[in-house]
BAVEX-540999 format. One line per field, with one value per residue (C-alpha): residue number from 1; residue in three letters; x, y, z. Coordinates in steps of 0.1 Angstrom, whole numbers, padded with zeros to 4 digits. Example, Ala and Ser with C-alpha at 12.3 -4.5 7.8 and 13.67 -1.06 7.14 Angstrom:
BEGIN
k: c(1 2)
r: c(ALA SER)
c1: c(0123 0137)
c2: c(-0045 -0011)
c3: c(0078 0071)
//
This chain:
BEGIN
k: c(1 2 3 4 5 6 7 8 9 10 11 12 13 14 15 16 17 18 19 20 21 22 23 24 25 26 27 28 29 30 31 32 33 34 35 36 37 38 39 40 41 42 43 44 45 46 47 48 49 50 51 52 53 54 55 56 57 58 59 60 61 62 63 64 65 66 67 68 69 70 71 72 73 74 75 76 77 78 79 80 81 82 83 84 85 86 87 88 89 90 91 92 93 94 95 96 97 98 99 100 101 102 103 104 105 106 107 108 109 110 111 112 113 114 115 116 117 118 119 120 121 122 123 124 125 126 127 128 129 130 131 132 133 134 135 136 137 138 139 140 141 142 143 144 145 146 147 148 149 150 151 152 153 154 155 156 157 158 159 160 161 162 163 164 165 166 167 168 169 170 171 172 173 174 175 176 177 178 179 180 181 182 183 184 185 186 187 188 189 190 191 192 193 194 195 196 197 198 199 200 201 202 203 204 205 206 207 208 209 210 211 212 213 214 215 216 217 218 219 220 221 222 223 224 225 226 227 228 229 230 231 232 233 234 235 236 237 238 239 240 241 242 243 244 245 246 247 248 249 250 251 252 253 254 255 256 257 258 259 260 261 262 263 264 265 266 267 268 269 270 271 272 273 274 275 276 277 278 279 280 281 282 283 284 285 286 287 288 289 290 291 292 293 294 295 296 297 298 299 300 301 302 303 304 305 306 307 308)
r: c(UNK UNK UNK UNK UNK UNK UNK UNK UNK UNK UNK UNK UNK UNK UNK UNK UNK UNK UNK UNK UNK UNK UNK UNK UNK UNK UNK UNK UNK UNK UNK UNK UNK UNK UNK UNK UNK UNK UNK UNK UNK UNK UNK UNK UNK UNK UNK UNK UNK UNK UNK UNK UNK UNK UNK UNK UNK UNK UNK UNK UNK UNK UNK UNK UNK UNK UNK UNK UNK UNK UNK UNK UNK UNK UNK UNK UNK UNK UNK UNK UNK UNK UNK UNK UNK UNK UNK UNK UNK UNK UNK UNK UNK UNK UNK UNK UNK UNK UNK UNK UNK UNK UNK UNK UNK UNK UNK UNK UNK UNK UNK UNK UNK UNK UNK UNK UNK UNK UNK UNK UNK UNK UNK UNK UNK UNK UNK UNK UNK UNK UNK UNK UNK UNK UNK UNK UNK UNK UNK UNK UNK UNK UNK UNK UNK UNK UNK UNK UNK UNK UNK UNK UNK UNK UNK UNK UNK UNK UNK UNK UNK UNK UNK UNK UNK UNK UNK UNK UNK UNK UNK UNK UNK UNK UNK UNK UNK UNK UNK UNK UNK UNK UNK UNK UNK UNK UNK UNK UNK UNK UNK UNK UNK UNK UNK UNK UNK UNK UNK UNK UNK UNK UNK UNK UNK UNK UNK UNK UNK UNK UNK UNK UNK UNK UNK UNK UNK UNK UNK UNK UNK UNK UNK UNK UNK UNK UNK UNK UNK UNK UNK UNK UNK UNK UNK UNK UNK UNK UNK UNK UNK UNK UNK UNK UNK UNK UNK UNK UNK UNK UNK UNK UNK UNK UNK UNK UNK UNK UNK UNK UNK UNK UNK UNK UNK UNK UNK UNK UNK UNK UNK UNK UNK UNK UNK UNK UNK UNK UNK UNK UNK UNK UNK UNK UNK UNK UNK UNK UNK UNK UNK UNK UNK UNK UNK UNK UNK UNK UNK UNK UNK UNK UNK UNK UNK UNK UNK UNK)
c1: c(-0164 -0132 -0102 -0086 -0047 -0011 0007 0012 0040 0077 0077 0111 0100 0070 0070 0070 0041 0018 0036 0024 -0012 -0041 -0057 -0080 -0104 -0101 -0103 -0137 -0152 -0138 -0157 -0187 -0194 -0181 -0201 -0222 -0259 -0276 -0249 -0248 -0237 -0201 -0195 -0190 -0164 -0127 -0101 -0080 -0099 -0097 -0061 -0063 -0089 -0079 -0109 -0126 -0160 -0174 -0198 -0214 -0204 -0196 -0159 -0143 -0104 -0096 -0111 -0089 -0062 -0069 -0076 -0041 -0019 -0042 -0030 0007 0009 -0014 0000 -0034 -0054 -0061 -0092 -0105 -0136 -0148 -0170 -0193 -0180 -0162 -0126 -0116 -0078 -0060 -0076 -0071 -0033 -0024 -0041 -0017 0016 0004 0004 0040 0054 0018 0026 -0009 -0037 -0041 -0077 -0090 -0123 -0127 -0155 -0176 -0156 -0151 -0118 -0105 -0070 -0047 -0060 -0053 -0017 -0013 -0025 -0009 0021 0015 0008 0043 0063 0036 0037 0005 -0022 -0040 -0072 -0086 -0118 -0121 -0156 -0179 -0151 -0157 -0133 -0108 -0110 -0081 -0055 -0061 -0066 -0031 -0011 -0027 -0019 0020 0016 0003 0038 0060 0032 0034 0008 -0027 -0052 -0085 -0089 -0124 -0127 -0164 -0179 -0144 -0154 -0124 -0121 -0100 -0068 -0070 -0085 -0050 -0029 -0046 -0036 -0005 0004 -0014 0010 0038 0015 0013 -0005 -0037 -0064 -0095 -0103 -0134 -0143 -0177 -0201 -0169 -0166 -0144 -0151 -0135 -0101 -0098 -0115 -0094 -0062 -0073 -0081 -0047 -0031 -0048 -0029 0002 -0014 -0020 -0026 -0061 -0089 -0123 -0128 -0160 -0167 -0207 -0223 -0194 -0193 -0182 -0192 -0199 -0163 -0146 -0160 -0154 -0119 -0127 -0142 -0110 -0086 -0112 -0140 -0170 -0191 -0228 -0245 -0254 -0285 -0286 -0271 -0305 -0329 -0338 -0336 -0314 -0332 -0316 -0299 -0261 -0245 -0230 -0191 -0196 -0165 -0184 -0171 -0187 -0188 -0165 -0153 -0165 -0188 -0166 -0158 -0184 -0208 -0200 -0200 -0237 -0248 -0231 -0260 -0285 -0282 -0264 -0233 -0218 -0188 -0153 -0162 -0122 -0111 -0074 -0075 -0099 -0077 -0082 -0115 -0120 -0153 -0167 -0193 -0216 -0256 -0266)
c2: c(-0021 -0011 -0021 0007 -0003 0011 0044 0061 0051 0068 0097 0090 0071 0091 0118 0151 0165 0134 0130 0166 0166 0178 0215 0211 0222 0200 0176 0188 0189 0151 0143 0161 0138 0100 0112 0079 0084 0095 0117 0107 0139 0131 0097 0115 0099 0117 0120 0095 0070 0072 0069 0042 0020 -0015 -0006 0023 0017 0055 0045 0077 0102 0134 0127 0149 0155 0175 0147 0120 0139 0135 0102 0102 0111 0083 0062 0075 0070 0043 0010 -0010 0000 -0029 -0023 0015 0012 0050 0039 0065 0091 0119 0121 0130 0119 0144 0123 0089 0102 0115 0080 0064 0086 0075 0040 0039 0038 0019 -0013 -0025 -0016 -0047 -0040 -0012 -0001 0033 0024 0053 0084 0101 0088 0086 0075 0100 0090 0048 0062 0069 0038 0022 0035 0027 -0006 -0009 -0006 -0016 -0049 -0055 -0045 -0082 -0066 -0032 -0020 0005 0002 0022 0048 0054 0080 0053 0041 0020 0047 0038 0005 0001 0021 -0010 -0035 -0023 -0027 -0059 -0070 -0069 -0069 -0102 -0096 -0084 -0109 -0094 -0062 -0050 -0030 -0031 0001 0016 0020 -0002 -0010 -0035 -0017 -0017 -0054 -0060 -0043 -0066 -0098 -0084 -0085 -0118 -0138 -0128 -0120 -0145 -0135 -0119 -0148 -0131 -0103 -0085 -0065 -0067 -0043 -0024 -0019 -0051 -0068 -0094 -0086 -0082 -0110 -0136 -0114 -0123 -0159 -0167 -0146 -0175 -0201 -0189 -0177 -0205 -0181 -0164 -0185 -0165 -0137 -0118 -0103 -0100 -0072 -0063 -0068 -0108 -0126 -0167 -0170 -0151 -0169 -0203 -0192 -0189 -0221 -0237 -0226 -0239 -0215 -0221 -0195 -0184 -0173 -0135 -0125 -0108 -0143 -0164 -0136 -0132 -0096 -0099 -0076 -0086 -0055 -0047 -0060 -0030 -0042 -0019 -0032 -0024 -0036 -0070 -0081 -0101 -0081 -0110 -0140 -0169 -0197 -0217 -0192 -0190 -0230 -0226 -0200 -0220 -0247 -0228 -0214 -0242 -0234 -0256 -0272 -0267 -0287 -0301 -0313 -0297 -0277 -0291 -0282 -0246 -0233 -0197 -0187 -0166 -0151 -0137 -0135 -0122)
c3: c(0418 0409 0426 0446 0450 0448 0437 0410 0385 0383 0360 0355 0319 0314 0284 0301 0283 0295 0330 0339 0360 0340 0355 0385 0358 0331 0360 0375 0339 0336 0368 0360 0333 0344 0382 0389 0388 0415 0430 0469 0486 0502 0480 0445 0428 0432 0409 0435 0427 0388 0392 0414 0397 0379 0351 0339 0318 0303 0281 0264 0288 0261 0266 0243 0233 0266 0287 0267 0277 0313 0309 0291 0323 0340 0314 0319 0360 0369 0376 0383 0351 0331 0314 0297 0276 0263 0233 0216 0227 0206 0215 0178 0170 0188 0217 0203 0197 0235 0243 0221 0236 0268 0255 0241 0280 0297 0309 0322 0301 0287 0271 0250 0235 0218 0195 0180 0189 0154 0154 0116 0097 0120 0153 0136 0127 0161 0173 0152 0160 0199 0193 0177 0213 0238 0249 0266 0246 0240 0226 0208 0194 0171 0159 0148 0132 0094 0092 0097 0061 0043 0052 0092 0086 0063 0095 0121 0097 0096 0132 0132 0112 0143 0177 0189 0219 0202 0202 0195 0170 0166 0131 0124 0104 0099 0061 0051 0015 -0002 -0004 0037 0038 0015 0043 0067 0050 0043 0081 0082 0069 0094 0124 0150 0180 0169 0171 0164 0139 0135 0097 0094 0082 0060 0024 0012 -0024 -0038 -0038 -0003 0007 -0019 -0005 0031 0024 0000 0034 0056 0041 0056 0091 0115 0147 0136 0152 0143 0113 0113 0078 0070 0055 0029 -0009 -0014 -0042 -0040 -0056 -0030 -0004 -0019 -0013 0017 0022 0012 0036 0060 0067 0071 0052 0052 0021 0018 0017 -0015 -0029 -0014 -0025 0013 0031 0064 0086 0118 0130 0128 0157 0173 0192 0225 0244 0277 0317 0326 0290 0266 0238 0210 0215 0229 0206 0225 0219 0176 0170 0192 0168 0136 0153 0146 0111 0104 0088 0067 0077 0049 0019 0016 0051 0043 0073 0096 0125 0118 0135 0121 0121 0096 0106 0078 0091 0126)
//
């Protein structure tokens, strides 16, 4: 259950175009869709209590650009909302970007997921952009969105130059290349607050990966990288290896087919966005995952994460 607590924020710092309540219709066609299942006749849920609720979790409700809108102004006048998880859905980037003007002024959502909503390099623009001025997002997924590509992914990393309060950033299947994976290690080397970074299942070769590993040297904040399922050859994971990462062969490299399925990041109420550190050194057990060959950086306990 969702916390049900105080009033709406002033609209004296709100952009007009946000601050303004969506139409009794938009907001009926919002409900219709995030209505709990089975409808209790006289407990339906009310648009009151969206506003007032500390965490909203619509997982693959049809939410489209008008109803990311709505959820916009919630965005834009709640004071409780920590926590808004709308994967697969298909808000498009016109609603990823009136999520993101909401976001410039929100001082409380502290948590986003907006995996698989056909979000591509504009909607990441305006993201990125957000994440420039708020100061509370600590972690955001945007799985699941190959439209994002290295263009998206290069307006995050500019972001990631000056945000000092993003921890976790979930890019898995966001077709990023290695001009994007460059971006990314790029902002690396000045970024200090983001501790865990998720680019698995994308599209990065060598370059990318040696760029992200030489950017590694200089980072001493990032605590776990996920990067299986993209294009890394044994050299470019040595690299790797000796900034301190542990590293598991690919499967094309031991001649083995990896037919465990893609993990799928579904930022979802109840659960943790990524597997706990605990969690990864318990799975690092079991395939056994070698430990870094040199012992430079044994203080450094990024995980990288390459079989599932």
């Amino acid at each position: 259950m969702f916390a049900l607590l105080a009033p709406a924020r002033s609209a004296s710092i709100i952009p007009a175009r946000l601050a303004e309540p969506p139409s009794e219709a938009a907001v009926r066609t919002f409900l219709s869709k995030v209505q709990p299942l089975p409808v209790v006749p006289g407990k339906q849920l009310t648009f009151e209590q969206v506003l007032k609720a500390d965490g909203l979790s619509y997982y693959s409700k049809r939410l489209d650009t008008e109803d990311a809108k709505v959820l916009a102004y919630v965005v834009c006048v709640s004071t409780v909302l920590v926590k808004l998880y709308i994967g697969a859905n298909s808000i498009g980037d016109a609603g990823a970007a009136a999520l993101a003007e909401a976001l410039k002024t929100n001082r409380m959502v502290k948590e986003l997921s907006l995996n698989e909503n056909s979000i591509g390099d504009v909607g990441a623009a305006a993201l990125g952009e957000a994440l420039l001025v708020n100061p509370v997002i600590s972690v955001m997924s945007l799985a699941g969105n190959p439209s994002i590509g290295d263009k998206g992914a290069a307006a995050i990393a500019e972001a990631l130059k000056t945000n000092t309060v993003l921890q976790q950033l979930h890019l898995f299947d966001c077709s990023i290349g290695d001009q994007g994976a460059m971006a990314i290690a790029e902002a690396l080397r000045v970024n200090v607050a983001l501790t865990h970074l998720i680019i698995e299942g994308n599209l990065i070769e060598n370059d990318g990966a040696t760029a992200l590993a030489r950017a590694l040297r200089a980072n001493a904040g990032l605590t776990t990288l996920h990067i299986s399922e993209n294009k890394i050859s044994p050299q470019a994971r040595s690299e790797l290896q000796n900034v301190g990462v542990p590293v598991l062969p690919n499967a094309q490299d031991t001649g083995k087919e990896n037919n465990a399925p893609k993990r799928r990041h579904l930022l979802r109420e109840g659960h943790k966005p990524i597997a706990s550190l605990r969690r990864l050194q318990r799975k690092k057990r079991r395939t056994g995952a070698p430990k870094p060959t040199d012992g430079k950086e044994a203080s450094r306990k990024i995980s990288l994460s390459l079989v599932y």
